[in-house]
C-alpha positions in Angstrom: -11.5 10.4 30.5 -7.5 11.3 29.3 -8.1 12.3 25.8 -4.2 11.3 24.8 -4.6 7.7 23.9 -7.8 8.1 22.1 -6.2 10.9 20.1 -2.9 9.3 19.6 -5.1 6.3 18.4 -6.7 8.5 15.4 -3.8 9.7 14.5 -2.3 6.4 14.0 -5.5 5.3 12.1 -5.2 8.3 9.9 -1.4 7.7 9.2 -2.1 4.3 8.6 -5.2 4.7 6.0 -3.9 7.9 4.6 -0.3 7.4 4.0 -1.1 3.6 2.2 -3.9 4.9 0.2 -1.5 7.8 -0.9 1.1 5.3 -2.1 -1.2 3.0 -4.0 -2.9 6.5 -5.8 0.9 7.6 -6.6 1.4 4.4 -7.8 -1.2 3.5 -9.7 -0.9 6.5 -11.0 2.8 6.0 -12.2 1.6 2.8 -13.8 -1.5 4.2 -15.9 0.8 7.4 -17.0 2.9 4.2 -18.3 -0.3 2.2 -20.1 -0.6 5.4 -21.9 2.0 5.9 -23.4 2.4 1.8 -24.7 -0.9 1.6 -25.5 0.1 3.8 -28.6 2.8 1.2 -29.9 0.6 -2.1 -28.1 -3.2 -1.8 -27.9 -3.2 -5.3 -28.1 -1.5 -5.6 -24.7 -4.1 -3.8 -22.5 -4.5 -6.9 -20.4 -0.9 -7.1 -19.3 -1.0 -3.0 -19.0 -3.9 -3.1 -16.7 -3.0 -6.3 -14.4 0.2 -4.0 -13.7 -1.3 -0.7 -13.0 -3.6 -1.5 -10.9 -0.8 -4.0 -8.6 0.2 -0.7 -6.4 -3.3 -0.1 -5.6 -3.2 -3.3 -2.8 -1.5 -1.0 -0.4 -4.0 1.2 0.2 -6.4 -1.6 0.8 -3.6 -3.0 3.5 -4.2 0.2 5.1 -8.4 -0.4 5.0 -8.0 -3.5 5.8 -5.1 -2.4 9.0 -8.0 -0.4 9.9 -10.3 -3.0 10.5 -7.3 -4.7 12.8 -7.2 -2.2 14.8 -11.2 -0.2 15.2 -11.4 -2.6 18.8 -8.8 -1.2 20.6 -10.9 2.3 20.0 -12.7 3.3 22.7 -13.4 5.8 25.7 -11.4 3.4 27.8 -8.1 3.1 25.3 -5.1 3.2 27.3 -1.8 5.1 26.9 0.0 1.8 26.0 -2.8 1.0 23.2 -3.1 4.6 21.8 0.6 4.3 21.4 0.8 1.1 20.1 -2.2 2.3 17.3 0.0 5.4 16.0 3.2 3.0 15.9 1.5 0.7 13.8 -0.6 3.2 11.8 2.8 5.1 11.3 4.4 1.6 10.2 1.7 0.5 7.8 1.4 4.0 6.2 5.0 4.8 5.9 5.5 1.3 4.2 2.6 1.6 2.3 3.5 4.7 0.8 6.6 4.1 -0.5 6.2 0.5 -1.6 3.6 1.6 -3.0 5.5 4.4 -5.0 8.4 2.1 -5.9 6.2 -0.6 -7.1 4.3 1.6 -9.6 8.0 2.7 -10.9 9.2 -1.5 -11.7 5.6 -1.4 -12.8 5.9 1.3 -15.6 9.6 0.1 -16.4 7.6 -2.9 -16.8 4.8 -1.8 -19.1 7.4 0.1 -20.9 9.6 -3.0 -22.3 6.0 -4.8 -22.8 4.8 -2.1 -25.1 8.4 -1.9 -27.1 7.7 -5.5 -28.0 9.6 -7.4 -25.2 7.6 -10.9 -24.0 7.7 -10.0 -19.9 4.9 -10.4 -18.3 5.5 -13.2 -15.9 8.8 -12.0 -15.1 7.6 -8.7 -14.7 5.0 -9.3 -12.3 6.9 -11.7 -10.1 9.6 -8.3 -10.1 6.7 -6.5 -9.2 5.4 -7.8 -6.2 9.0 -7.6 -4.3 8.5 -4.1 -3.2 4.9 -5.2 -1.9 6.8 -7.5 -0.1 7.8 -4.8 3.2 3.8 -3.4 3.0 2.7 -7.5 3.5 5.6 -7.6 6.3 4.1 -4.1 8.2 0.3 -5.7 7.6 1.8 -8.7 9.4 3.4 -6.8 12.2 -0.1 -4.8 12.6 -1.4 -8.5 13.3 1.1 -8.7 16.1 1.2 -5.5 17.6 -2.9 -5.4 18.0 -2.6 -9.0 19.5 -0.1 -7.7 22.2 -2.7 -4.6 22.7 
């Protein structure tokens, strides 16, 4: 047994579940930091705070779920072609995982922000939000596709 595509394969699965839970914790993360600091001028608001701190935390779960997508194709009899084609889409779904992720929590915290001055957002806010989750639904897609070719 050739020990390269089973070991390219885990490295794509740990990209791919590492890299898009490390986004949605950053982002998260961004956002609550945010909540914090409005809740002092808006504790009536929590609501809308929470609804958009938690929104980065759907990347990681793409990467779970990219997991799931992909835990077939390992096995003792994984090919070159399918180990590679785990770490490009593992590599893919982390990478845009991580940084939507990131960015998202940032509109996010902009977003809690002008909420806890006072501004009437929400709606407008979370449709803003959800563009940068956009590229981490495209790369979940494209996971789809490359395990089909696989």
């Amino acid at each position: 047994m050739e020990t390269l595509p089973l070991t390219l394969a885990f490295i794509g699965i740990g990209l791919l579940v590492g890299l898009s839970g490390c986004g949605s914790a950053m982002g998260t993360a961004i956002g609550a930091q945010a909540t914090v600091g409005a809740l002092k001028k808006r504790p009536e608001s929590f609501g809308s705070f929470i609804v958009l701190s938690a929104l980065p935390g759907t990347q990681g779960l793409y990467g779970f779920a990219g997991f799931f997508i992909l835990q077939d194709l390992i096995s003792s009899e994984i090919t070159l072609l399918q180990g590679a084609g785990v770490l490009g889409g593992g590599l893919a779904l982390g990478l845009a995982g991580l940084i939507s992720g990131m960015y998202q929590g940032k509109v996010c915290a902009s977003s809690i922000d002008s909420i806890g001055s006072g501004n009437d957002v929400f709606g407008r806010a979370l449709i803003l939000a959800v563009f940068p989750e956009l590229y981490a639904i495209i790369a979940f897609a494209s996971l789809f596709l490359i395990a089909g070719i696989l």
